[in-house]
N, C-alpha and C positions, 0 to 999 in steps of 0.2 A: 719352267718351274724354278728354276738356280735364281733366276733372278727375280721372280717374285720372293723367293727366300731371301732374295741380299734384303731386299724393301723391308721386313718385317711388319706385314699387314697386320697379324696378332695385335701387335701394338698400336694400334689404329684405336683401340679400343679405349685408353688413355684421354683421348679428343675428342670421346664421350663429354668431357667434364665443361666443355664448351658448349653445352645446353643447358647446364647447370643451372646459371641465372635466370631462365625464365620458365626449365623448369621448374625449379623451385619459387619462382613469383608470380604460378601460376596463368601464364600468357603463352606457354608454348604454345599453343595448339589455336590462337586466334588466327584470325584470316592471315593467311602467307607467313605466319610466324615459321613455323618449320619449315618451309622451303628456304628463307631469307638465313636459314643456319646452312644451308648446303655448302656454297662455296668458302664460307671458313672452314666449314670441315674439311674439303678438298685440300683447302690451301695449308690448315696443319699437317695434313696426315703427311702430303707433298715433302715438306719441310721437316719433319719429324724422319721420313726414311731418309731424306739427303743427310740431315747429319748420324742417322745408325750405319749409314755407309762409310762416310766420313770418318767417322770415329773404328769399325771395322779394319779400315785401311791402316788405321796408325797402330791398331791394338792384334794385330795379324799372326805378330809371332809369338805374343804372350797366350791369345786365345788358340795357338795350335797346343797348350799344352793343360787345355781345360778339355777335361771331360767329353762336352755336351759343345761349349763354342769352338770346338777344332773342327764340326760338324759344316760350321758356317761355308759359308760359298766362297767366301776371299782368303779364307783359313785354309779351306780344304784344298785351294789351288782350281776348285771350279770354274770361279769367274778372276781374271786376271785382274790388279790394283789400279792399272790403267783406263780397264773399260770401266772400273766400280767408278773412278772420278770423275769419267763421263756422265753420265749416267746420274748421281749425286748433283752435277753442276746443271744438266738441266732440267732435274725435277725442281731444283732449287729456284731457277729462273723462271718456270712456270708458275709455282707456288707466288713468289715475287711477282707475278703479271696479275695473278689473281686475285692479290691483297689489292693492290694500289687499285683497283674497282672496290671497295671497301671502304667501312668511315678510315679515317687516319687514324685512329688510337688503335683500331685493331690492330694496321700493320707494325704500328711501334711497337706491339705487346709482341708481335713475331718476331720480330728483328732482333727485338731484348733476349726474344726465345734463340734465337737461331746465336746473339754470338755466345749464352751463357753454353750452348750444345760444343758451340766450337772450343770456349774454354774449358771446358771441363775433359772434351775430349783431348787437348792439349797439355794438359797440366794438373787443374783442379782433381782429377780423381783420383789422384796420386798423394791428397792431400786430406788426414784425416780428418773428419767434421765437416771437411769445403765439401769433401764428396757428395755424402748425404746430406747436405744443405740446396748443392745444385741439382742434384737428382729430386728433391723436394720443389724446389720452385720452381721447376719443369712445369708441373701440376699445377702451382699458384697462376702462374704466366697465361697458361689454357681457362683459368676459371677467367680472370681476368678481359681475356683476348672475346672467348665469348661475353662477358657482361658487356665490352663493346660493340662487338657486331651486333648483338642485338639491341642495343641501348637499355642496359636495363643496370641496376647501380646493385654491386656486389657489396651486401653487406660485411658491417666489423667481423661477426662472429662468424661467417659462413668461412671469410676468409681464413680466420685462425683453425678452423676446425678441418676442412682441406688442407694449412700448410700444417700442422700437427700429423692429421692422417698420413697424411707424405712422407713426415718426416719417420713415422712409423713403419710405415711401409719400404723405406731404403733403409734405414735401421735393419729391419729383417731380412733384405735384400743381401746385406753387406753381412749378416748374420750366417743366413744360408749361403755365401758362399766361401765364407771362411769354412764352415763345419765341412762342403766336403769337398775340398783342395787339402783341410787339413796343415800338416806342414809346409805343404808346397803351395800355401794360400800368397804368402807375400812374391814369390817369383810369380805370379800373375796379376798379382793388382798389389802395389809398395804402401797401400793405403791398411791394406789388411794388416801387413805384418805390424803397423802403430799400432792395432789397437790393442789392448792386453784382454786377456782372458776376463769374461766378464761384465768389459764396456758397453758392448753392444747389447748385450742383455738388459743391460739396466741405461743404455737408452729408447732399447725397443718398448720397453714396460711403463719408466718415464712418460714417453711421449703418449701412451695408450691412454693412459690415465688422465690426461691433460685433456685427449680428443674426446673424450666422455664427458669429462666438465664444459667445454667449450660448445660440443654438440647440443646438451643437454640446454644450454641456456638460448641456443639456437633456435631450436625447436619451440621452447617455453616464448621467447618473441614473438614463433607462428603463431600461436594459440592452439593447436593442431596435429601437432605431427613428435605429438614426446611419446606415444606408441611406441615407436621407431627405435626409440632408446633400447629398447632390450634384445632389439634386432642389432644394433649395431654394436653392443658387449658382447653377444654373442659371435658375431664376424671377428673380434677381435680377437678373443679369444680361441678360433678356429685357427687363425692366421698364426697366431705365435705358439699353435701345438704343429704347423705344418711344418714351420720354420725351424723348430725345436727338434723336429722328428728326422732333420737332414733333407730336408726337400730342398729348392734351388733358392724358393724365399721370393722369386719373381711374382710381384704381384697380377699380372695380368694371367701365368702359367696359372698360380692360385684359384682363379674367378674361373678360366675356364676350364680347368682339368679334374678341380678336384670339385665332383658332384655338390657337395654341402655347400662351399664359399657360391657355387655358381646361386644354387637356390634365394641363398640370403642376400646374395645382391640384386636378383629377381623381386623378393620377395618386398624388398625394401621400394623399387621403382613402386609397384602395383601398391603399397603400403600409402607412400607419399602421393602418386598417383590420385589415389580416389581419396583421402583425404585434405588434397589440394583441387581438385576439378570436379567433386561430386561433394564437397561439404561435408565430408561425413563428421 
């Protein structure tokens, strides 16, 4: 179990967004279209635990003095730094066996993924703006890496409304976890203690307002799916009272813990869903 925890399967859930492109263009569900997304999905989710171990291993003695990550398995002393890098290197080399059977722009869209994971865990998140910029294009990279594996061309707007969303969503991320370190925010991440009271508020809000406008013109190109729009002011608006209220701000903890977010982003699949494959 320790080591299904080093992995961070939870976060598996993120490379959902690697269906995105056809499901939103309507062809998921044609002959072999969903099976033909399997092994990108493997081969993110692969890739995505090797660098949260990765990154684990460097951030080991700053996360013994959070809360909630001194919990982790490399923090706690559970699984040793040694066996984590095992372990990390050949989920990585698997992952990597299972692209290169893949078109090519996938694997490039992973590679791009995998060194921005390794800079960030290096440097970049120690670096105000770069952080939540890289923890952003995490997201873009996945929309992307699917619109390759399955050949299908991610539009302008979907792209700005995803990298916006993202950017909202590490916004509140870096929100929540300033509010509860508190003081003691900048001795665990040097990124926190730049920003000053306030920043982040008024980029989490900023950026919300932008992913509304971009969404909305999104939709208005389906002919279809601007319904959705009040669904997804509403999720926003649920996210930055969760965020505001001290909660951790992790988006994926958000979707799945807190009843309400989970529904609205249910509500939204079945919304888009049969609005896109039933005409409605």
């Amino acid at each position: 179990m320790k080591y299904l925890y080093l992995f961070r399967p939870q976060q598996w859930l993120k490379n959902l967004i690697l269906f995105f492109p056809p499901f939103l263009g309507g062809i998921l569900f044609d002959g072999g279209m969903l099976l033909k997304g399997l092994l990108p999905f493997v081969a993110f989710c692969l890739v995505s635990s090797a660098t949260y171990v990765f990154n684990d291993i460097i951030d080991r003695d700053n996360d013994r003095r959070h809360p909630k990550k001194c919990l982790r398995p490399i923090a706690s002393g559970a699984v040793s730094p040694i066996i984590a890098a095992v372990l990390a290197v050949v989920l990585l080399l698997v992952s990597l066996m299972i692209s290169s059977q893949l078109p090519l722009p996938f694997l490039y869209w992973l590679v791009a993924y995998l060194g921005l994971s390794f800079a960030y865990s290096l440097f970049l998140k120690n670096l105000p703006v770069f952080d939540i910029f890289c923890i952003a294009s995490g997201f873009v990279f996945r929309l992307f890496a699917g619109g390759a594996a399955f050949g299908v061309e991610v539009s302008d707007w979907l792209f700005l409304s995803v990298l916006l969303l993202a950017i909202f969503l590490s916004a509140g991320k870096r929100l929540g976890e300033k509010s509860i370190l508190g003081e003691s925010s900048g001795k665990h991440r040097k990124s926190l203690a730049a920003y000053p009271e306030g920043v982040l508020d008024g980029f989490m809000f900023m950026s919300g307002a932008a992913v509304l406008v971009t969404y909305t013109i999104y939709v208005i190109t389906m002919h279809r799916l601007v319904f959705t729009v009040p669904l997804c002011c509403f999720g926003l608006f649920r996210y930055a009272l969760l965020v505001k209220g001290e909660e951790s701000g992790d988006p994926t903890d958000s979707l799945v813990k807190d009843p309400v977010m989970f529904m609205v982003g249910l509500s939204w699949v079945v919304m888009v869903g049969f609005s896109t494959y039933f005409k409605v």
